[in-house]
C-alpha distance (Angstrom), angle and dihedral (degrees) to the residues before:
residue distance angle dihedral
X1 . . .
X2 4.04 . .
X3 3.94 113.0 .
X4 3.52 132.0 -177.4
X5 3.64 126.7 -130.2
X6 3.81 121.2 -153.8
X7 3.18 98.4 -157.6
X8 4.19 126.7 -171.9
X9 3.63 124.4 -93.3
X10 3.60 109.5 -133.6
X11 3.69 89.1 86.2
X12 3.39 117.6 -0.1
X13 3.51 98.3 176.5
X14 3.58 99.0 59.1
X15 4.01 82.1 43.3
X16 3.63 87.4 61.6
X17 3.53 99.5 46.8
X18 3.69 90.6 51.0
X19 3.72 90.9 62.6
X20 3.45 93.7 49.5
X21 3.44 103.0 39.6
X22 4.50 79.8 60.6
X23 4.23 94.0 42.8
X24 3.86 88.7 52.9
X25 3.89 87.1 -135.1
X26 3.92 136.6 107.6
X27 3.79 95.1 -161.5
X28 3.97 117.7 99.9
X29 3.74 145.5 111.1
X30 3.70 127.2 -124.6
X31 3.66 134.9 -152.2
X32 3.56 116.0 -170.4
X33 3.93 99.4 -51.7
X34 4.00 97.8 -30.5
X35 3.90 100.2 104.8
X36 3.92 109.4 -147.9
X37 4.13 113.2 -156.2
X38 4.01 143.0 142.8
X39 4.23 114.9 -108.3
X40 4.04 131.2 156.0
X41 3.89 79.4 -157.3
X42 4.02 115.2 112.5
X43 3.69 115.8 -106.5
X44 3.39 93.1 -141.8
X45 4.04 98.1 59.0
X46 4.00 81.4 43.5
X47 3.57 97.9 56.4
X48 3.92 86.4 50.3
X49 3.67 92.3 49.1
X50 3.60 110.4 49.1
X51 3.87 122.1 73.0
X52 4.12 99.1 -152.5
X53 3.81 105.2 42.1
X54 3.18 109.0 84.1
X55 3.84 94.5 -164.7
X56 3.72 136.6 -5.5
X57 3.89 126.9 -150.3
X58 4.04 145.2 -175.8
X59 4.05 111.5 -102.8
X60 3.82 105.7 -128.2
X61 3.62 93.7 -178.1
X62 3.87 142.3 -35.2
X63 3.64 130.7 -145.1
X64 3.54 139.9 126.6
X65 3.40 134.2 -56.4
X66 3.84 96.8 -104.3
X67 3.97 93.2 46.8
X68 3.75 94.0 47.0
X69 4.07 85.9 101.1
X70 3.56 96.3 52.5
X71 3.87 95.3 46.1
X72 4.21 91.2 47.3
X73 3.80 92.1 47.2
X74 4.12 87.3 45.7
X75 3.67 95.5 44.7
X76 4.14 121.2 109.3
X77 4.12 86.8 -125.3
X78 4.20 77.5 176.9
X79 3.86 88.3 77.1
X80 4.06 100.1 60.5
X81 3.71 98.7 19.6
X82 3.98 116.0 113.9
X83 3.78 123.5 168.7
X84 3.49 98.0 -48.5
X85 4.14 152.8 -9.3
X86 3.20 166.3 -112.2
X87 4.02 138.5 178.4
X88 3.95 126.4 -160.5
X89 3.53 135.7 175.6
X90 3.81 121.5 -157.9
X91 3.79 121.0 173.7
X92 3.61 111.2 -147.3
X93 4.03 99.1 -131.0
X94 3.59 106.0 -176.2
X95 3.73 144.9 -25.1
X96 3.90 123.1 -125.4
X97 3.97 93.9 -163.5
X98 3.91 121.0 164.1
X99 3.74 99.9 -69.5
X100 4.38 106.7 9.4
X101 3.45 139.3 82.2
X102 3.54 126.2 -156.5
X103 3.46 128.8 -16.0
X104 4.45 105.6 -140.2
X105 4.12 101.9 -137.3
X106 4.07 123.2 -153.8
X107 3.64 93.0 -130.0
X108 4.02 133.4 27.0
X109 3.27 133.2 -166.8
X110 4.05 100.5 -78.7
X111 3.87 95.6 55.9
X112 3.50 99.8 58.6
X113 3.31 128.3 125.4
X114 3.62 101.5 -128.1
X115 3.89 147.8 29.8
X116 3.80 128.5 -129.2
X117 4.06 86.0 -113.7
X118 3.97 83.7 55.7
X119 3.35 94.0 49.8
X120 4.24 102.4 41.6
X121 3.88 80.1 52.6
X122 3.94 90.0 76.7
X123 3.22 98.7 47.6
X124 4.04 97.9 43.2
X125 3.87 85.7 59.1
X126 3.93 93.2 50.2
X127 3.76 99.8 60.8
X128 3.68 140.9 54.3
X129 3.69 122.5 -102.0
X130 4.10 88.2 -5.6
X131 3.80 110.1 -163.7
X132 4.00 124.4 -167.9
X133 3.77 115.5 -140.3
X134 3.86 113.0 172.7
X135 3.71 102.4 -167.0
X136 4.37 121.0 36.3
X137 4.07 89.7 6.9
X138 3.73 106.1 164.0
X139 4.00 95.6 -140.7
X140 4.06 95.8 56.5
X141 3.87 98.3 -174.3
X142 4.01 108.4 -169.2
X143 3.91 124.7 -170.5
X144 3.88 106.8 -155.6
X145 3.86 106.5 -163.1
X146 4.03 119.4 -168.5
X147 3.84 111.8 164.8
X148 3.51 109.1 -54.9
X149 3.66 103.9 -11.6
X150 3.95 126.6 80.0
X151 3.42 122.3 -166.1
X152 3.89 125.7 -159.6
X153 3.14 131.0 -139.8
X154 3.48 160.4 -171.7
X155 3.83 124.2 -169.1
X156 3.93 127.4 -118.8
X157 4.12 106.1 169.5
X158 3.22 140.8 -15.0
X159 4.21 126.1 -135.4
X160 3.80 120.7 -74.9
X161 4.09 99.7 -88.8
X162 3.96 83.8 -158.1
X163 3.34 93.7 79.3
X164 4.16 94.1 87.8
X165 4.01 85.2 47.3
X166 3.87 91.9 60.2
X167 3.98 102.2 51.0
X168 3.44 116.4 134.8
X169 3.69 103.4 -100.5
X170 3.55 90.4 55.5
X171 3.83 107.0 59.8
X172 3.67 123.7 99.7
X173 4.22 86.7 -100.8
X174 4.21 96.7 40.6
X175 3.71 113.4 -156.4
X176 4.03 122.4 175.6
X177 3.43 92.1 -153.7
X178 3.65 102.9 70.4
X179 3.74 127.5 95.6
X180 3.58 135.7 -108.7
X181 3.82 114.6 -84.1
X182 3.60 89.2 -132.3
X183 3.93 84.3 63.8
X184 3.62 94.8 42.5
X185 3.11 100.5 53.1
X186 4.06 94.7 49.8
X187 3.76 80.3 54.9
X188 3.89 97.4 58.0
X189 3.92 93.9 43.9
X190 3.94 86.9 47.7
X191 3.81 88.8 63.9
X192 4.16 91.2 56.4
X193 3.61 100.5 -129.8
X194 3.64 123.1 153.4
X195 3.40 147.4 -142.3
X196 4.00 107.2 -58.7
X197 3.80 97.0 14.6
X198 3.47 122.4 118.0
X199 3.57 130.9 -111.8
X200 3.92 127.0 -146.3
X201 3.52 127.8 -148.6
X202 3.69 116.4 167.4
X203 3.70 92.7 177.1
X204 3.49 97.2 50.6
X205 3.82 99.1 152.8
X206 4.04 105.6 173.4
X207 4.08 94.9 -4.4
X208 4.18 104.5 -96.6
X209 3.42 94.3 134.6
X210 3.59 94.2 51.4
X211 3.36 103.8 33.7
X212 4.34 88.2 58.6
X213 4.25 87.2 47.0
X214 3.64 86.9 49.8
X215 3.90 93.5 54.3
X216 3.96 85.8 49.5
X217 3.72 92.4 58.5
X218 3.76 97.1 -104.3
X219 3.79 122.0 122.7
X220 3.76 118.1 -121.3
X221 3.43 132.7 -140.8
X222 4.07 123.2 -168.0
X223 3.47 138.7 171.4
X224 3.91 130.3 -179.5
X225 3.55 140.4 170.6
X226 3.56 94.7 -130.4
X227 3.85 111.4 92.3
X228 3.76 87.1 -166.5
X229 3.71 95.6 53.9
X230 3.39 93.5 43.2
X231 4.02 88.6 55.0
X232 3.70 83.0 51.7
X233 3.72 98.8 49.9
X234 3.75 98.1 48.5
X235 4.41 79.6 51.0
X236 3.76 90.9 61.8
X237 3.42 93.3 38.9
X238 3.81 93.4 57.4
X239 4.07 87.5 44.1
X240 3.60 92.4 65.9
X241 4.14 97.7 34.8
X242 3.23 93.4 -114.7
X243 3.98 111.8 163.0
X244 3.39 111.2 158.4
X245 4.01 99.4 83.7
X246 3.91 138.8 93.2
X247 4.11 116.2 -148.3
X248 3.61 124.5 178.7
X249 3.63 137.4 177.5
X250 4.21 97.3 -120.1
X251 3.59 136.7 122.1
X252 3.79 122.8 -104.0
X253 3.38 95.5 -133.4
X254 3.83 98.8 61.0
X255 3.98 88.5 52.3
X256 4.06 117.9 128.9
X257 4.05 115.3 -174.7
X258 2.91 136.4 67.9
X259 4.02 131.7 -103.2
X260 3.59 120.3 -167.0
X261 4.19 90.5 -154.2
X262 3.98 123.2 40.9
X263 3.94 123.0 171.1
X264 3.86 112.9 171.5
X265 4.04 131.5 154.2
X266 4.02 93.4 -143.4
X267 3.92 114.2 -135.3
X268 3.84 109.4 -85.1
X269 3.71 99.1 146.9
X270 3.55 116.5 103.3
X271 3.98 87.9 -134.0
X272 3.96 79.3 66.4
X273 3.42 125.4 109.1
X274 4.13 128.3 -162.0
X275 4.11 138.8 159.2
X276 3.20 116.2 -83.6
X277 3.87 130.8 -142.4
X278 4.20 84.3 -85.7
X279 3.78 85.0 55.9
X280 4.07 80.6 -110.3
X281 3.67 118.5 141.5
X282 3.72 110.7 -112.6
X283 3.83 134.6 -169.7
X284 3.30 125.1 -139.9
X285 4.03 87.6 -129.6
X286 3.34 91.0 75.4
X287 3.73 127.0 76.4
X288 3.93 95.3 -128.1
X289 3.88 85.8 49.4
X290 3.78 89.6 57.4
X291 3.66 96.2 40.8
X292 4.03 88.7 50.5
X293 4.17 97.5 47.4
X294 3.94 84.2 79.9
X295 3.42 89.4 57.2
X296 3.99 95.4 41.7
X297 4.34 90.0 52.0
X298 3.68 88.6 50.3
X299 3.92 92.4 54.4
X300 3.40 96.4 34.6
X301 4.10 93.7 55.4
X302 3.70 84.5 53.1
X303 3.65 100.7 48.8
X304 3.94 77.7 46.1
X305 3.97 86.7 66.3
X306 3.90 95.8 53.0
X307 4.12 99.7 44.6
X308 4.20 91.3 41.3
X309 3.40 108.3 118.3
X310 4.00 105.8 172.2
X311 4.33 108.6 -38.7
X312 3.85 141.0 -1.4
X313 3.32 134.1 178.4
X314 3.67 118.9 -140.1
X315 4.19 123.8 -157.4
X316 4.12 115.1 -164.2
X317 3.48 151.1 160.6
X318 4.35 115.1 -86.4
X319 3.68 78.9 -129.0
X320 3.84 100.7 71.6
X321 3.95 118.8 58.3
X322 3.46 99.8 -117.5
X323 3.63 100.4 171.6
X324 4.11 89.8 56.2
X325 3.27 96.4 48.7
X326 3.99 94.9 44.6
X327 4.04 81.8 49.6
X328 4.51 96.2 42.2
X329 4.51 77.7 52.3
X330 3.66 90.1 49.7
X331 3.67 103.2 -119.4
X332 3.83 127.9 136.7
X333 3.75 129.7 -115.8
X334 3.61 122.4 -138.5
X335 3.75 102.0 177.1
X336 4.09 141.8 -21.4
X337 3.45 126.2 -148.0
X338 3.78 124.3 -171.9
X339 4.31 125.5 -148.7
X340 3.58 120.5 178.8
X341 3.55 116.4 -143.8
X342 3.80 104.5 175.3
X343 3.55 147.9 -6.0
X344 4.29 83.8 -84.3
X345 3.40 100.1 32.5
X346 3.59 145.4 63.2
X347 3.64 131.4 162.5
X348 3.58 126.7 -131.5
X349 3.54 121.3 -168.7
X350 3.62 128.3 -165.3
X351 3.97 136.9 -171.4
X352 3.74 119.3 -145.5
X353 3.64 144.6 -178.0
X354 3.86 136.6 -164.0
């Protein structure tokens, strides 16, 4: 089955390697930010799972914008209809990715052809007993329109709304430090576990990471220095009955095993707090504690290289060469993305392999 993605704007290519990172594949077609690709997964379990699609839908047909009449009045509307409908047209104007501006399209929304009343008029002559319902319709028929090329559609799930209720400063152990769940979540499916894997953070700070690989079905597995955050993360956990995790206060570089998945946003804040080259805990406050996080990212990249088991996904500061020291530890990179946060920080986040 090909489905479209719509996925969000702020960074659409992160957005699109979410997707793909979940459908296993690295063949697809995009127009503007609707993401076009083959899956035998459900859309519905899809839209719950990924953090930056906003909603994911069967493709009826494509075409372009001049044929669309010919394909609506040709298509058998008996094969996706269910009690009732509705029709929408959105033209995809342009895409804000991590480096573009706007995209200029041929046509916009005024030229075309045809109306949404012109349109629903095809299929409300194709089925029995055809009912309109504007708001809640169970057949949600969408007609994506980005220059030439229209896509139909029909909707299978829209993104998890919960997202907003889980930010940081609303869990049971609040911490303004964390990162979007939106983000998070991209970050988990970017390391291509599945369902009943387990996840390692061994940052985990106040639990996001786990808490968003425990609501995909994986089990998660953190450790941090921090006693207090650890407190906190095992808090949150219990605020969303989660059970399937392990969190201990430990520090990453003392870890032995071996984890085939690791997704951690390493401490860059100067509220932070890691163990020194005395084995002392440091914060970043302090000027030792800044002098000694080069010296903790170095180790950690190549205690990275021994516990690797297949993929991890790696968050840190624009200020630390992340790539190099990935590279100097002898790990691969498959892909960097960069998100600025501030007018001192950006993030970069890299994915890795053994």
């Amino acid at each position: 089955m090909q489905l479209g993605f719509v996925l969000l704007k702020g960074d659409l290519e992160l957005a699109k390697e979410e997707v793909l990172s979940v459908l296993g594949t690295r063949e697809y077609d995009l127009a503007g930010n609707l993401l076009l690709a083959h899956s035998e997964l459900l859309g519905s379990e899809l839209a719950q799972r990924l953090g930056m699609t906003s909603s994911v839908h069967e493709v009826l047909f494509s075409c372009t914008v001049d044929e669309v009449e010919h394909h609506m009045n040709s298509f058998d509307w008996t094969s996706v209809y269910a009690d009732n409908f509705s029709i929408r047209i959105e033209v995809l104007t342009y895409v804000r990715g991590q480096h573009g501006g706007p995209t200029p399209l041929t046509k916009d929304h005024r030229s075309l052809p045809w109306t949404e009343k012109t349109l629903a008029a095809y299929i409300w002559r194709a089925v029995n007993q055809p009912r309109v319902k504007l708001r809640g319709a169970k057949t949600r028929i969408q007609l994506f329109v980005f220059g030439d090329l229209a896509v139909c559609t029909r909707l299978l799930g829209l993104a998890d709304a919960r997202f907003e209720e889980r930010r940081p400063h609303l869990r049971a152990f609040a911490y303004s430090g964390g990162m979007h769940p939106r983000l998070v979540r991209a970050l988990i499916n970017l390391s291509g576990a599945r369902k009943g894997e387990t996840i390692l953070d061994p940052c985990c700070g106040s639990g996001g990471m786990l808490i968003e690989a425990g609501l995909c079905g994986m089990r998660a597995e953190g450790y941090d220095v921090n006693r207090k955050m650890v407190w906190g993360c095992i808090r949150n956990m219990a605020q969303l009955k989660l059970l399937d995790y392990k969190v201990t206060a430990r520090d990453v570089l003392q870890l032995e095993g071996t984890w085939d998945y690791i997704v951690t946003d390493l401490p860059y804040g100067l509220n932070s707090v890691i163990v020194g080259r005395d084995k002392q805990r440091l914060s970043l406050k302090k000027e030792s504690g800044q002098h000694d996080i080069e010296h903790f990212y170095i180790a950690f990249f190549h205690k990275l290289k021994e516990i690797l088991g297949r993929r991890a996904v790696i968050v840190h500061s624009h200020l630390i060469d992340g790539k190099a020291l990935a590279r100097q530890a002898g790990l691969k990179m498959e892909r960097e993305f960069s998100q600025y946060v501030h007018g001192s920080l950006t993030r970069k986040i890299i994915v890795l392999c053994p």
